[in-house]
N, C-alpha and C positions, 0 to 999 in steps of 0.2 A: 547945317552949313559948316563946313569949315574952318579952322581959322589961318590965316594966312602962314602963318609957320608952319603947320600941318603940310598945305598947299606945297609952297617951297620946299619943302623935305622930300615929297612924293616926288617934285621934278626933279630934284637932284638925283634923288636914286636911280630915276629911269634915266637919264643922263647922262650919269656916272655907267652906269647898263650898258648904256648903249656905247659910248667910248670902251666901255672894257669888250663889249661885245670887236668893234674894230679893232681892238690893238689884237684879239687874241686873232681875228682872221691876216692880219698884217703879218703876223709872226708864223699862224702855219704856211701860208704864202714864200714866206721867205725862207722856211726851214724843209719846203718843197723846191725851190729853186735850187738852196745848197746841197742839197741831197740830190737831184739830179745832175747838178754840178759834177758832185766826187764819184758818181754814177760815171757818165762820160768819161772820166780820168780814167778813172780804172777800166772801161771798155777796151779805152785807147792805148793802155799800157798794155794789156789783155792780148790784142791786134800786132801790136807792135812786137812783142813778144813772140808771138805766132808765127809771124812773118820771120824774124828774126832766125826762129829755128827751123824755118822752110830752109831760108836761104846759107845754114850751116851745113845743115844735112845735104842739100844741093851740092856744094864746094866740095864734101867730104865722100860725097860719090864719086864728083869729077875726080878728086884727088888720089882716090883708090883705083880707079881705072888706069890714071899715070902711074902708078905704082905696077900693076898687074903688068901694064904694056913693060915697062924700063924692065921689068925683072925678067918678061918673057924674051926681050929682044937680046938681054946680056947671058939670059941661057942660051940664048938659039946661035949669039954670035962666039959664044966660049965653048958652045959643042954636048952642051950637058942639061941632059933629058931625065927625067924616070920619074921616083916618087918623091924626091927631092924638091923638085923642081914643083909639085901638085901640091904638097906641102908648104911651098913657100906660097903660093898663090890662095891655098885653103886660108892661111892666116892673115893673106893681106885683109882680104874679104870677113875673116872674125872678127878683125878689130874696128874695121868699119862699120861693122852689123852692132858689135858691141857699142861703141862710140854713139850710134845712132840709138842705142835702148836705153844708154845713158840720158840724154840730149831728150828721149820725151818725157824717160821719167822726170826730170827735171823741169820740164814744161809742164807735166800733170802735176806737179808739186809747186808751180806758181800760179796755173789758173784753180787751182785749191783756194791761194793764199787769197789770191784779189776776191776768190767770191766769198771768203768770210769777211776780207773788206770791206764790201760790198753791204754784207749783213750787217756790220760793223755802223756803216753810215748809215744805214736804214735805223740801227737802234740809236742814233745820235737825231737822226730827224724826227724820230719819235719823243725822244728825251724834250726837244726844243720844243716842239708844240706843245707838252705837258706842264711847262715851265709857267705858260701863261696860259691858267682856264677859261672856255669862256664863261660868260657870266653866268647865274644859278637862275630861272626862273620863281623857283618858290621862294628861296633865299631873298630875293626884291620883292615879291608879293608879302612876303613876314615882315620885311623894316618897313613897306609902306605901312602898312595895314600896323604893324608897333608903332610908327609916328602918328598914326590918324587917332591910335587908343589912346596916344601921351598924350596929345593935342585935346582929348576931350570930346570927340567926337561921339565915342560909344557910351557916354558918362550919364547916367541918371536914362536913357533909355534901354527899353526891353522888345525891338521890332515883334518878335512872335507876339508876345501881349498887345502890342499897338495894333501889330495887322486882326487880332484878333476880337479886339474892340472893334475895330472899324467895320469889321464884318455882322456885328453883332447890334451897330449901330445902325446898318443898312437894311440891315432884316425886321428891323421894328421902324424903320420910317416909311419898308417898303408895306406894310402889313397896315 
């Protein structure tokens, strides 16, 4: 048997186990919540973004088409046609084309950026759950089982010799 200090030592440890087992699911919990948190942000800026350079390039069509028409209608009303005129119009349309290869590249170099963000907060949700382990199985099987040896439990007995008598004591009362 036991002795009570022994006893109380083993509950504490499982205990103590078990509280660390909850704090540690408490905190991946919650380093899952933040992490899909800054997940969303970043989708949302991502989106907004997107949108953002739809709705430039949109304008900057519209606004090259006014540019095409005002230059064609100031030829047509000044009298003056040929290669001049093909030329002025080649270039409205370059710097739109241009403008717009700009404006993705620059888009493809922000949804770059947010998805190593992205990666970024994945290795920060990883970092947080690491922070706090859960508890070690064999790690509490060794300090009980070291409290029960301090305690005296295993002291002055040999179970293999004991089981081995008892077997030896059975064979000759059954005989």
């Amino acid at each position: 048997m036991c002795d009570p200090a022994t006893i109380l030592s083993a509950m504490t440890t499982i205990a103590a186990a078990d509280e660390q087992q909850k704090q540690a699911r408490r905190n991946e919990e919650s380093s899952n919540a933040a992490y899909l948190s800054d997940a969303r942000q970043l989708n949302l800026r991502q989106r907004q973004e997107e949108e953002a350079e739809s709705q430039r390039g949109q304008e900057a069509d519209i606004q090259a088409m006014r540019d095409v028409a005002k230059a064609k209608t100031a030829a047509g009303e000044s009298g003056v046609a040929g290669l001049s005129v093909d030329a002025l119009m080649s270039d409205i349309m370059r710097q739109n084309m241009f403008d717009d290869t700009k404006a993705s590249s620059n888009l493809s170099a922000t949804k770059a950026q947010i998805a190593e963000q992205k990666k970024g907060a994945e290795a920060s949700r990883q970092s947080r759950i690491n922070q706090v382990p859960y508890p070690s199985f064999a790690a509490n099987a060794l300090q009980i089982g070291g409290a029960a040896y301090e305690g005296g439990y295993f002291k002055g007995t040999t179970p293999y010799a004991d089981r081995l008598a008892k077997n030896k004591l059975k064979k000759l009362t059954a005989n």
